[in-house]
LUMZA-772187 format. One record per atom (N, C-alpha, C): x, y, z. Coordinates in pm, whole numbers, plus 50000, padded with zeros to 5 digits. Layout:
<pts>
XYZ;...
</pts>
This chain:
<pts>
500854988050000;500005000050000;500885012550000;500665019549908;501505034449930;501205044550048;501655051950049;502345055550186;501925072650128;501665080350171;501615096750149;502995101250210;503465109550147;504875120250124;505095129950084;505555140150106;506095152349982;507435148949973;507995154149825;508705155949755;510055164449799;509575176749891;510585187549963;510215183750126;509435171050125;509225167950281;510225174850406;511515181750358;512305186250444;511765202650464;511485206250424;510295221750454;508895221350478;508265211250533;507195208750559;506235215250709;507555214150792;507405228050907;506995238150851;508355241550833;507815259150792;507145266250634;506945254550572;505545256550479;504285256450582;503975245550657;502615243450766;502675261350846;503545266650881;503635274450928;503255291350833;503795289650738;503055299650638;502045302450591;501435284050619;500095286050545;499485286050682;499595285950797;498675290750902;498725303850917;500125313550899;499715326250920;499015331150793;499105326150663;498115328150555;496415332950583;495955321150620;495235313750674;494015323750778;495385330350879;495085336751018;494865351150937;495485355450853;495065365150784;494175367050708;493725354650605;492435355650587;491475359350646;491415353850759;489855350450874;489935365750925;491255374050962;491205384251024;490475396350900;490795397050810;490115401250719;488475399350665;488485382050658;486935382250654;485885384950744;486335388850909;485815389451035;484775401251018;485145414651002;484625425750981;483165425250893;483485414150791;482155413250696;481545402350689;481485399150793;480905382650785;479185379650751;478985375150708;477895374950645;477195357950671;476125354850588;475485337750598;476355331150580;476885335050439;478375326150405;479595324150444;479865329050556;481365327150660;481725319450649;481035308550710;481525293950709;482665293150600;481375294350486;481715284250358;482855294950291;482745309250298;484235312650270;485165308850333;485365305350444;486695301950536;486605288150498;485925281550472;486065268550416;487295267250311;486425276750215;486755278750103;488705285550082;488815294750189;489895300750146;491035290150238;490465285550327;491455269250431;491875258750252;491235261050181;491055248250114;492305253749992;491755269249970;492845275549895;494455276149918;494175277750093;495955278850099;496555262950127;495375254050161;496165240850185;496525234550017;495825238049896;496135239549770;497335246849741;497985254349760;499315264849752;500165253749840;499625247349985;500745244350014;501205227849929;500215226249906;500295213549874;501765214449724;501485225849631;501695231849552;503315228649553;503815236049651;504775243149715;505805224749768;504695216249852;505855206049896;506015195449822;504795193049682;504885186149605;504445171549689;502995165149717;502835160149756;503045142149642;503725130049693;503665120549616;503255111749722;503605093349686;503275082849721;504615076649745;505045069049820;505785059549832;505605047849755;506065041049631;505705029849596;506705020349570;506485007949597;507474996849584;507974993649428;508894994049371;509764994149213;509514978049205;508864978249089;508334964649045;509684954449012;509314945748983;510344934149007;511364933748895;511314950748826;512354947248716;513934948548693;514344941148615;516254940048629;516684949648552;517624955948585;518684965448469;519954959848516;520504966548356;522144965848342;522584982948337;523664986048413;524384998848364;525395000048267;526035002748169;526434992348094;527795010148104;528785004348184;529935012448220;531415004048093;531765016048105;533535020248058;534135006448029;534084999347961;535104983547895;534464972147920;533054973047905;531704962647952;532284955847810;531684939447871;532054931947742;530534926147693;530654927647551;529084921147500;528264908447534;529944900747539;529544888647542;528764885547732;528934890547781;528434893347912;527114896347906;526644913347852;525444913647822;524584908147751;525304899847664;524504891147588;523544880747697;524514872847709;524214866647887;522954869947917;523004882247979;521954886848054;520474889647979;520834890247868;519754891747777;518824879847750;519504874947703;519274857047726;518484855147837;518684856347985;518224854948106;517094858948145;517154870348029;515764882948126;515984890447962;514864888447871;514604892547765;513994906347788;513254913947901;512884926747949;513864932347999;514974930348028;516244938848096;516474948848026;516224960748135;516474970648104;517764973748084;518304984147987;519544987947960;519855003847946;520805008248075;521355019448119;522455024048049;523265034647983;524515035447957;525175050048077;525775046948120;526825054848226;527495064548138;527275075948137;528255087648073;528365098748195;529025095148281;529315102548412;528295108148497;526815100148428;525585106748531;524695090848540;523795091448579;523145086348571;521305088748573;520235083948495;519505089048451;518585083948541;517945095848641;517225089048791;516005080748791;515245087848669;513825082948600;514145066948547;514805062648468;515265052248444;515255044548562;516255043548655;517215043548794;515815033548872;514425046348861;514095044048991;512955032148882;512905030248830;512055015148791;512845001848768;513885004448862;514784992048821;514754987648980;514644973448988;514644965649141;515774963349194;516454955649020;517864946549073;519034952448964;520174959349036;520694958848882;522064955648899;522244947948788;523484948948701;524914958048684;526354959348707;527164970048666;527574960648565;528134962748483;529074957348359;530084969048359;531554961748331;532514972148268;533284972948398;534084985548374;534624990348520;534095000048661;532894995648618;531915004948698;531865021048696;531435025248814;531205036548812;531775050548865;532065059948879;532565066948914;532915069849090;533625071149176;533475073349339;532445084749368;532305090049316;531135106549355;529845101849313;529705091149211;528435088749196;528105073149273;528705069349378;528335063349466;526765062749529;526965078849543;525245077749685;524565073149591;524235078849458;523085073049367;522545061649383;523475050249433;523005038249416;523175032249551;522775043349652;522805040249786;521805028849808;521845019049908;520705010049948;519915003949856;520585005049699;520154993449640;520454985249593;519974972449535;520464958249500;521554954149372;522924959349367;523784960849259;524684945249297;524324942749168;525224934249166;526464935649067;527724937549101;528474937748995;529964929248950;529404925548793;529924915648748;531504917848700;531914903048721;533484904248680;533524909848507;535164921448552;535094929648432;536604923548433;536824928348275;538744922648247;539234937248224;540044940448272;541114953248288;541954953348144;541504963248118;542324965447961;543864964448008;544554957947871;546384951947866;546704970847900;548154967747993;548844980048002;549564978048121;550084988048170;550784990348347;549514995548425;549494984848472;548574985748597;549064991248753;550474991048784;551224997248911;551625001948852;552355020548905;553345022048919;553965033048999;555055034649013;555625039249152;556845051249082;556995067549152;557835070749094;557785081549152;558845089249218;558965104549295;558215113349163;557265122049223;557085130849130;557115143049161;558225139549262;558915157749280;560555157049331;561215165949245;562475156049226;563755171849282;564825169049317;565995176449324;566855179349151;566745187649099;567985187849019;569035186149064;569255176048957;570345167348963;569825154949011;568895149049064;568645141049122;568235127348984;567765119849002;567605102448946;566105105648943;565425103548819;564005101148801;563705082048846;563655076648905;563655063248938;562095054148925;561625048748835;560465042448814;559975031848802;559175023248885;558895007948832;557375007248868;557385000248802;556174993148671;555454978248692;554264975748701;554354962348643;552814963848528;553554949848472;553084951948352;552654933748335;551044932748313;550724921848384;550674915048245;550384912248164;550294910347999;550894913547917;552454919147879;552774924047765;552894916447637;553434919547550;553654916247419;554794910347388;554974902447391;556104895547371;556974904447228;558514909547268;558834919247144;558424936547147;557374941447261;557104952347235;558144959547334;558604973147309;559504979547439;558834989647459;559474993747657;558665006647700;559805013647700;560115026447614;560745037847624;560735047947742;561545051047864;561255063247924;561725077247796;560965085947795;561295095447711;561545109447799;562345121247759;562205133247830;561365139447729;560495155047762;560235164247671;560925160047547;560625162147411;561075160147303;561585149547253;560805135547327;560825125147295;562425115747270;563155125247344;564695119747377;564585111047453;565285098947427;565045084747502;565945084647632;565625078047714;567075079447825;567125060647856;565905055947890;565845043047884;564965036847879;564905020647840;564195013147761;564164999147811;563474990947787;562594976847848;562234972147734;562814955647693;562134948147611;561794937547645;560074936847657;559734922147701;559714913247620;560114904747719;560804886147604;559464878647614;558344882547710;557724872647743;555614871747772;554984871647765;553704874847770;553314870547938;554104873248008;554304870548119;554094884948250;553584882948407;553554891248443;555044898148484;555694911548435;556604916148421;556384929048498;557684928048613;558004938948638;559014948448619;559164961848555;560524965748502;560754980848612;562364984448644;562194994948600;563415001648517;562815018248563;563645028348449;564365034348509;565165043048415;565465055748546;566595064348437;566115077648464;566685089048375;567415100448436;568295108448444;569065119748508;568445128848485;567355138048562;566965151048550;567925159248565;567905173948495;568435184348503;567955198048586;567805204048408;567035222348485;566075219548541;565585228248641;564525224348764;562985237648653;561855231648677;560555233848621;559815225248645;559015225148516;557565211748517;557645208648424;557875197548396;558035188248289;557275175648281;556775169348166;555925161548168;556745152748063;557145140148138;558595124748032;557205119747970;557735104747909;556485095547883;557385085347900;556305077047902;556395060147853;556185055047777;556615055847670;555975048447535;556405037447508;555115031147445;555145011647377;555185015647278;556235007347224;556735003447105;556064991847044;556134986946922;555864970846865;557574968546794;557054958346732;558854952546702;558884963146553;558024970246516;558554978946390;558594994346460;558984998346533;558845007846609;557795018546656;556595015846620;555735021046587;554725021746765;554775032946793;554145040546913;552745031346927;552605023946989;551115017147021;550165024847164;551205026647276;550705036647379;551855046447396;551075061347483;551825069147520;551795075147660;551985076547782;551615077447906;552545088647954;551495094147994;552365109548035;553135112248207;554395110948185;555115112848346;555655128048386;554365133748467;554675145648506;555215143348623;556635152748595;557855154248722;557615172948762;557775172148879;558055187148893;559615190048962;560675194748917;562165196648913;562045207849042;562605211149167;563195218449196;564655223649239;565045234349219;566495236449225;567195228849313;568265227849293;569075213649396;569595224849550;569105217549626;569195219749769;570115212949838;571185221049904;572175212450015;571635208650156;571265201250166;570445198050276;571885199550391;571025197950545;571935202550650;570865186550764;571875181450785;572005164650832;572325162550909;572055158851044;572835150751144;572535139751203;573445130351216;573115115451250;573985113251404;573075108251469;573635099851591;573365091751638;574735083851661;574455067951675;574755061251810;574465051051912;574455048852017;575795041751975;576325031751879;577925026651860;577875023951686;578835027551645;578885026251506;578635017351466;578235016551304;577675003051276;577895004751105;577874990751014;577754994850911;577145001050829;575525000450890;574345009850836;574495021550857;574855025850938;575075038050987;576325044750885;577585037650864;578115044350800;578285043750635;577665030850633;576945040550452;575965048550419;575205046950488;574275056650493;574675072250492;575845074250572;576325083050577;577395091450489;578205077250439;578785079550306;577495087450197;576515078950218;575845080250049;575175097250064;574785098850194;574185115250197;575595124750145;576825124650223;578325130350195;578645132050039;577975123749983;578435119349801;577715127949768;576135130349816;575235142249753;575505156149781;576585155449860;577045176949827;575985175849953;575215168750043;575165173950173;575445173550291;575795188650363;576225190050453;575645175650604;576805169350658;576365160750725;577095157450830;576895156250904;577495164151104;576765149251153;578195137351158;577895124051286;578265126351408;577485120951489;578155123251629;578055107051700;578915097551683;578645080551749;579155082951879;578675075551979;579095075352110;579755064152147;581225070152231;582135059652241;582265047852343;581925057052449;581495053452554;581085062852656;579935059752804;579755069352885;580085085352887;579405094552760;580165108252792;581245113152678;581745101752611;582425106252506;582085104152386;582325109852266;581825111152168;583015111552005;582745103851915;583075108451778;582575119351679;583255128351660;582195139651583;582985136151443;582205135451302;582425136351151;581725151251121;582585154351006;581805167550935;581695164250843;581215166550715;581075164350593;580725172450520;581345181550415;581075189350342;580665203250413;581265204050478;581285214650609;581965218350681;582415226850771;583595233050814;583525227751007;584355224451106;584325217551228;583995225851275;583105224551401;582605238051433;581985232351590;581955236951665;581075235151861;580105229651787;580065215651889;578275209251832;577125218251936;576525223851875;575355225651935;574025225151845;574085214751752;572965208651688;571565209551710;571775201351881;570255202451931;570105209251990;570615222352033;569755233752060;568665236251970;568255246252051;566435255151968;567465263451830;568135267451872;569105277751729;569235264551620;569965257151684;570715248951595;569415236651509;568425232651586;567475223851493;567115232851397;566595249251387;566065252951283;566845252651161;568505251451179;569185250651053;568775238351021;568445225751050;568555213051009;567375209150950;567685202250840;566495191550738;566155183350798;566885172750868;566425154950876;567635156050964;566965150851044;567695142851194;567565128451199;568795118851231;568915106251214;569515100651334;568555092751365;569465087251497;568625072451557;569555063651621;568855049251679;568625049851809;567705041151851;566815041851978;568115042952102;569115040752076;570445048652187;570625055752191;570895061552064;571245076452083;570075085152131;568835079752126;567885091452198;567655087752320;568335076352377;567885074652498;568745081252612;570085083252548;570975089952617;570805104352590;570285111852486;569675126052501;569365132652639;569385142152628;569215153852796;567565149552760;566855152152872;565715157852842;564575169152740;565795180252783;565805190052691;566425191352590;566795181752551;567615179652401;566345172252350;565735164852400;564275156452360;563415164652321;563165172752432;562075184052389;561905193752300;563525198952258;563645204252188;563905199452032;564005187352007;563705182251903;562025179751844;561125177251958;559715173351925;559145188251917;560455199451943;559225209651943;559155214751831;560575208151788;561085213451614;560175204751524;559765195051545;559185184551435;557695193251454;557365195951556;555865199851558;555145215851491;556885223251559;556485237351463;557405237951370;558235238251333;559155243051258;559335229151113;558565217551131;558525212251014;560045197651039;560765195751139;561515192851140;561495175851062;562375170350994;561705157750985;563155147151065;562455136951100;563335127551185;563495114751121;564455105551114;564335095151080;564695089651167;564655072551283;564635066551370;565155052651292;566715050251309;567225037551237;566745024051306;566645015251261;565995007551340;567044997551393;567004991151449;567544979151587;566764973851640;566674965351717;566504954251760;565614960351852;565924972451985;565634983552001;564134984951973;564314986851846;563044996351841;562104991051816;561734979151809;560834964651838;560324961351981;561134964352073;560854962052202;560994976852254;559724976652363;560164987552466;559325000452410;559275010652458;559495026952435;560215025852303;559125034252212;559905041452089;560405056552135;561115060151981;561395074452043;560465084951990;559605097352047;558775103051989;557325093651989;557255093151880;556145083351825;555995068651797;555135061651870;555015045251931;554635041851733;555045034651660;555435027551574;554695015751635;553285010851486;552974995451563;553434985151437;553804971451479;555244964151419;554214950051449;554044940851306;553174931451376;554904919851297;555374907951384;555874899851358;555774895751236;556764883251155;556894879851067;557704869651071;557544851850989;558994847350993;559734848650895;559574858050825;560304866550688;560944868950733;562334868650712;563574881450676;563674885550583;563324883350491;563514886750311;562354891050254;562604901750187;561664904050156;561644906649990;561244907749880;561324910549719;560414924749718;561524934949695;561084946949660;560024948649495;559524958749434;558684960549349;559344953149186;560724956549197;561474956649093;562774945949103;562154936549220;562824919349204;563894922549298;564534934649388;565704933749450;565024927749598;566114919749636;565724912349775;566674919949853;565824924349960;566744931150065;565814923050252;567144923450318;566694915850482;565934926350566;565124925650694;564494929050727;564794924450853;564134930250950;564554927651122;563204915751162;562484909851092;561234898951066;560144906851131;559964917851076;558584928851122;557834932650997;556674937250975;556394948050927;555314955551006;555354966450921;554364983851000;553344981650955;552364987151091;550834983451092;550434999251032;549325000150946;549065016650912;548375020751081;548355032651075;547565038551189;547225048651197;546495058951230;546215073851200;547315079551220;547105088251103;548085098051066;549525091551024;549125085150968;550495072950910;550285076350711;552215075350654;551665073450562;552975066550522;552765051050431;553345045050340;554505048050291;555915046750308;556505051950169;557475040450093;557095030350200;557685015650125;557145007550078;556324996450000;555794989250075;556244974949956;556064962349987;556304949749927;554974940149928;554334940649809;553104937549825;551994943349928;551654929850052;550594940150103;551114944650256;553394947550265;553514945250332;554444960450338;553744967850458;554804981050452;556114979450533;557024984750440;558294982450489;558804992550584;558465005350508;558595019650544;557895029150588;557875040950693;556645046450682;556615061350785;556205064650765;556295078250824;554675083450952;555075090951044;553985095851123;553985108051078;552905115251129;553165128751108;552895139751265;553935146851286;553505148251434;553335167351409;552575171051427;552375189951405;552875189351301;553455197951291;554055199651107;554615198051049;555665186351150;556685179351079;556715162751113;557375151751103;556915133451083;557785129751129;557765122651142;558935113151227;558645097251120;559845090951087;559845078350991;560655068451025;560395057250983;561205046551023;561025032650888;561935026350896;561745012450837;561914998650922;561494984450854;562174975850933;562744964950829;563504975150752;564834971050686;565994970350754;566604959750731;568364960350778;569544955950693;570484958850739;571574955050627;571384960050471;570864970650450;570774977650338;572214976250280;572904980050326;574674977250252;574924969650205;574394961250202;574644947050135;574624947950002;573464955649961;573364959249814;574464963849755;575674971949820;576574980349790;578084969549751;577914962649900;578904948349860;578464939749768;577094936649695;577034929849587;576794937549439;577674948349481;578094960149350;576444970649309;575674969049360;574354972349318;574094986949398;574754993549390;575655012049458;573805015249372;573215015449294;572435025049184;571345019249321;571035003449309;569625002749374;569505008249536;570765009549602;570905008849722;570495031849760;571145035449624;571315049749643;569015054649642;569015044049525;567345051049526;566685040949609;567025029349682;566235026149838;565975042449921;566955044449925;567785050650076;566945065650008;566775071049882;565985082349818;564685080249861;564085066849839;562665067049842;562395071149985;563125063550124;562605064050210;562925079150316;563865084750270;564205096350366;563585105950263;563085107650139;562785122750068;561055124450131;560415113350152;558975121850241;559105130850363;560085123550496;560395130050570;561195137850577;562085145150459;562795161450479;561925170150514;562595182350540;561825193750603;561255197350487;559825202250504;559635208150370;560115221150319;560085224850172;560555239750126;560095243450165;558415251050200;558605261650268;557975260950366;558165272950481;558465271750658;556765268950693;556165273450588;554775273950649;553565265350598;553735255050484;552985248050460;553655235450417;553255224950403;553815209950334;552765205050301;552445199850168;551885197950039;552315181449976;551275173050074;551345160750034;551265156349894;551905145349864;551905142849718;550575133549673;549975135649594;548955130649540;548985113949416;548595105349493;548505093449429;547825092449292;546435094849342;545275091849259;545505101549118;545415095149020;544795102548859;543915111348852;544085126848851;543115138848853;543045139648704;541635139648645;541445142148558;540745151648507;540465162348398;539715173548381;537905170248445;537595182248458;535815185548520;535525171448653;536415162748721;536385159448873;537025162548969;536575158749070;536795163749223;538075161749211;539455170149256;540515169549256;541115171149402;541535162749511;541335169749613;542755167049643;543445175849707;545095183349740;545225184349949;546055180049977;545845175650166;547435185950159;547135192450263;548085197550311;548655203550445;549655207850581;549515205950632;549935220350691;549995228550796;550445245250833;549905244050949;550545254550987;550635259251145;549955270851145;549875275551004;549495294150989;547675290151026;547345298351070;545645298851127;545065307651021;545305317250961;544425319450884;545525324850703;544735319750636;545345318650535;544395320550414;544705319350293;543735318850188;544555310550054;543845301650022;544245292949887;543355294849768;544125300849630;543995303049581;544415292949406;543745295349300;544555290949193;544915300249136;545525295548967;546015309848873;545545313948870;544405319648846;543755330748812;543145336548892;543725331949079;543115339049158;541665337149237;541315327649179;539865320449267;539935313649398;539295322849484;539355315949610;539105299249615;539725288249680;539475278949676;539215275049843;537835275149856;537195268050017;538145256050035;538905254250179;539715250150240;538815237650379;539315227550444;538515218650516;539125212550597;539375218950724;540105214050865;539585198750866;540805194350887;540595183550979;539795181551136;538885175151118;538685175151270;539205169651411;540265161651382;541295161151511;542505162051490;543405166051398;544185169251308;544265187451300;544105195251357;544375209151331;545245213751193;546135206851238;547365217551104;546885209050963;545865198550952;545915189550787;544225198850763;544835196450633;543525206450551;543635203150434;542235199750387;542425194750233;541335205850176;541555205249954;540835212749979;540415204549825;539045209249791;538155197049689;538385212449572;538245209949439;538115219449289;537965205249214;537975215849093;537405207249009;538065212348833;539415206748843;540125216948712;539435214048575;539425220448490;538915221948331;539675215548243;541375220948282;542095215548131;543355207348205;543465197048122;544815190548100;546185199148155;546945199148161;548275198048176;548885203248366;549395215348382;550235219548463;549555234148566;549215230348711;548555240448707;549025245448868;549475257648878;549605263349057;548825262649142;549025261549247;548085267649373;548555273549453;548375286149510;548965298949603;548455293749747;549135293949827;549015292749974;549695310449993;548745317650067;549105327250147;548295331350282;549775331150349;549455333550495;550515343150569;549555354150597;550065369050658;551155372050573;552575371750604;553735374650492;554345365450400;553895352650420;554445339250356;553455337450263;554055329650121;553545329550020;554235313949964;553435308049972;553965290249861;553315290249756;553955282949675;553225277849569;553035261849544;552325257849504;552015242249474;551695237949305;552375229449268;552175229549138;551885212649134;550635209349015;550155198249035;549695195848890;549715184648846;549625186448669;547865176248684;547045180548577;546255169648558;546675164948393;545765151148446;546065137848341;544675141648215;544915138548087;544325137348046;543085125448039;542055124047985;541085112348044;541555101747974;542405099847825;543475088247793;544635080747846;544665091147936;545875086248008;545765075348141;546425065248140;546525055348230;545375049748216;544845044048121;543645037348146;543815024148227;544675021348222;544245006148330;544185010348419;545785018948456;545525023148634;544185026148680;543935032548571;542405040448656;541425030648626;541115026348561;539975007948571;540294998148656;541594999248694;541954990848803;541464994048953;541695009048967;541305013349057;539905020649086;539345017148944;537585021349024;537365009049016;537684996948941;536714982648983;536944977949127;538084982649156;538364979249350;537464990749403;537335000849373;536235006449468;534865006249448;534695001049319;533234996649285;533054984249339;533574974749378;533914963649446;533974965849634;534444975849683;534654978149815;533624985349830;532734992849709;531185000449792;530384987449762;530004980749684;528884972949635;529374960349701;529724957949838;530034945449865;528724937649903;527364937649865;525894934749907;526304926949777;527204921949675;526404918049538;525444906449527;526114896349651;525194887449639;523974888749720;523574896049806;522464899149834;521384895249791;520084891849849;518994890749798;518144902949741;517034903649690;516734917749630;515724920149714;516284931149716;515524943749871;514234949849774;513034950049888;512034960849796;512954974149805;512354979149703;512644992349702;511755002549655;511635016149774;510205020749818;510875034849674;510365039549630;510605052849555;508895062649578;509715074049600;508565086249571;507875090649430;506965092649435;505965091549277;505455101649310;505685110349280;505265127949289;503735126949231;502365134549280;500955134349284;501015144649154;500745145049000;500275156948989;499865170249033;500995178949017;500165190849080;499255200749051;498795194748890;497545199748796;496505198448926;495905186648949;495135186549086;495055196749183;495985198049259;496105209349317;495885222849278;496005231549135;495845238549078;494405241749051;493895230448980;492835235348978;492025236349119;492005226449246;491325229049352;491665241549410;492755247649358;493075267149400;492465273249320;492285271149200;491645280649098;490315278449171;489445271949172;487745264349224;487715273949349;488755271949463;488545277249597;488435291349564;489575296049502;489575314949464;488645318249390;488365312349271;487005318149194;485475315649237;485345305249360;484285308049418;484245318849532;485495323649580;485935337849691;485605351049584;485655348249471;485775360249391;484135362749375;483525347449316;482165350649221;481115348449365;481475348249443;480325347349570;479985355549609;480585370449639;479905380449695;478925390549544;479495386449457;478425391249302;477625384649285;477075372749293;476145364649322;475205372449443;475455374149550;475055376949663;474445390449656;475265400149589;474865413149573;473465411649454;
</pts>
């Protein structure tokens, strides 16, 4: 049985409320002249304004959506599928998805169908609380992962890997710079799942957008995939490491920062009170590092669960006060240490393993202390080996604290492999440097932004009031975190393809953020890969049984119209009659 409703049912108060003071004004008006016919005018004019209101909230029915099936028929749907279904249910309705969906259609469907790679994340609610079932789709051939700094030091290593679940036996992937200058190249032998990578020498610092291009065995361009890098000028970073007793990790590690032209200040402890000091690329000078003066010169602080345990107090404090305002970033080497007991700063959660070994993205095996990192709020990724994070960073006020539970990284170095060991040791310390500038840090963005969707940018400041802007100057509404103070993200929605700023200004400080969008050709698997997992993680009901489903059926409001016209033109033609 249907059910009575309006349509704007959420103004139904204060419509009831208009049409009583309506109403109250009538009667106060007709009072003075009341005549035989009172009644039946106040009848009459009650009947008029409950007609207006009716008007106004759009009165319908609740009715149950008859027992019929649809298909939505989304982005790389295969025929032979819908055929299927056709076969099954010769009345199946058929939807096509072009970034909306058509509600009238929508709401006479009981049970439906996704085909393809489903549907968009924003158009989720649409298909809130109803019966979707959605069917296995095949992910168009291409690179489905891939992994790659996309914000780099001049001078620094563009470093990239790939996998590539189907290739072509004979076809190669070219890394290219601007102007289609090759730097390096991949030829698969095999129709096999393949993981490769690349890696090219950036220069002048800007925005630049490399590619990836597939080849066939006659050289001929089959795909082209666009790798936007953003270059900034090469920075001497300012480093200090301290170690509870020297170790080999410790001192390549230390070598390999010294090789990069940055400044880098060891301090190992010898015993009780005494100390080894190294300089590097720097002049010998009174340590006073961890003072309040001395952290603001510093990028990245490095040190193992000894060396902070022997810290002053106020050498403690004054490091967490630097990570919290001043952006400081920390790295925490790991030991044996830092598995058991009190971490330093920030408690790190570590679930066991009987792994020591682990196979990085791009086939290198490196040992491990038999842990890996649990995610946890305010945690973010910057290692990981399958579904297992190696590496990972906190974030504490406005600056992070990071760690791995890698060991014996050097090893790579003694089995001549200096290239893989230099971009390990890149990937995991370049999230936690201090950021460029003093007053905001500007997380890097995973997901594929593509023209006219939600594009949303997380970032993190101490400044309280500020204003974000794009090129051309449009305020862009900003969105505190709610237990998180300094993280703020903010949602737009860009127009065109390529390379585009965003202004952070706050009181005298001024950043910029530069962020490229993808064209809608670009990366098609990645991005089918990654809406069929979230079309998959919202629609987990598929096997479900089929739910009624109640929809609103709006009443004609011709009806209503005319019972206002009837009520007013008998208010009009009644007292001429009468006279």
């Amino acid at each position: 049985m249907s059910e009575l409703t309006f349509v704007h049912s959420a103004y139904w108060i204060p419509g009831l409320i208009a049409a009583i003071a309506l109403f109250v004004v009538f009667v106060m008006k007709e009072w003075p002249r009341r005549s035989s016919s009172f009644v039946l005018r106040l009848v009459a004019g009650l009947v008029a304004v409950l007609a207006l209101l009716a008007i106004a909230l759009k009165p319908a029915q609740w009715s149950p959506v008859e027992g019929k099936q649809g298909v939505l028929l989304t982005s790389g749907y295969q025929e032979t599928q819908l055929d299927s279904l056709r076969e099954t249910n010769p009345e199946l309705k058929e939807l096509v998805y072009q970034d909306y969906i058509d509600r009238k259609e929508l709401d006479s469907i009981s049970q439906l169908f996704i085909l393809g790679s489903g549907i968009k994340p924003y158009d989720f609610w649409q298909l809130e609380g109803r019966t979707v079932k959605l069917l296995k789709s095949e992910i168009p051939d291409g690179i489905d992962q891939l992994k790659y700094s996309k914000t780099l030091a001049e001078g620094e290593e563009l470093n990239l890997t790939a996998h590539y679940p189907k290739p072509k036996p004979g076809n190669q992937i070219v890394l290219q710079a601007p102007g289609n200058l090759g730097f390096d190249s991949v030829v698969f032998s095999a129709a096999t799942d393949t993981v490769f990578s690349l890696q090219a020498k950036v220069k002048a610092p800007g925005d630049f957008v490399y590619t990836l291009a597939e080849k066939d065995l006659q050289g001929t361009v089959v795909n082209n995939e666009a790798l936007p890098v953003h270059i900034n000028p090469e920075k001497q970073l300012n480093v200090v490491m301290l170690s509870a007793f020297p170790s080999f990790e410790f001192k390549y590690l230390k070598n390999y920062l010294a090789e990069l032209n940055h400044q880098v200040l060891v301090r190992s402890q010898l015993t009780q009170g005494r100390f080894k000091y190294e300089y590097f690329n720097q002049e010998r000078k009174p340590f006073n590092a961890l003072s309040t003066s001395g952290l603001k010169d510093l990028d990245l602080v490095i040190f193992d669960v000894g060396a902070w345990q022997s810290l002053s107090r106020n050498e403690q404090n004054s490091i967490k006060n630097a990570i919290i305002q001043e952006g400081l970033g920390v790295f925490v080497m790991p030991s044996e240490d830092l598995f058991y007991g009190s971490q330093p700063l920030i408690d790190f959660k570590f679930t066991r393993t009987t792994q020591t070994e682990v196979e990085l993205q791009d086939g290198t095996v490196v040992s491990t202390f038999g842990y890996y990192l649990d995610p946890a709020t305010n945690f973010n990724a910057t290692l990981e080996s399958g579904n297992q994070i190696l590496a990972g960073q906190r974030f504490l006020g406005f600056g992070s604290v990071s760690t791995t539970v890698l060991s014996n990284t050097y090893a790579l170095q003694l089995k001549g492999n200096q290239e893989r060991y230099n971009t390990l040791w890149s990937e995991i310390l370049k999230s936690v440097l201090k950021p460029e500038s003093d007053v905001v840090f500007w997380e890097e963005r995973e997901r594929i932004g593509t023209p006219n969707e939600p594009y949303t940018i997380k970032f993190r400041t101490a400044v309280s009031e500020f204003t974000l802007t794009d090129a051309d100057g449009n305020f862009i509404p900003v969105a505190q975190h709610p237990d998180i103070p300094e993280l703020c993200s903010a949602t737009f929605y860009p127009e065109y393809t390529g390379w585009f700023t965003l202004k952070f200004s706050g009181g005298d400080s001024v950043s910029e953020h530069a962020y490229y969008v993808f064209s809608e050709e670009d990366w098609q698997t990645i991005k089918a890969k990654a809406r069929v997992k979230a079309n998959r993680d919202f629609f987990n009901n598929a096997d479900a049984d089929v739910k009624e489903i109640l929809i609103k059926r709006p009443i004609n409001p011709l009806y209503f119209f005319v019972i206002f016209v009837l009520a007013i033109g008998y208010l009009w033609l009644e007292p001429k009659l009468r006279s």
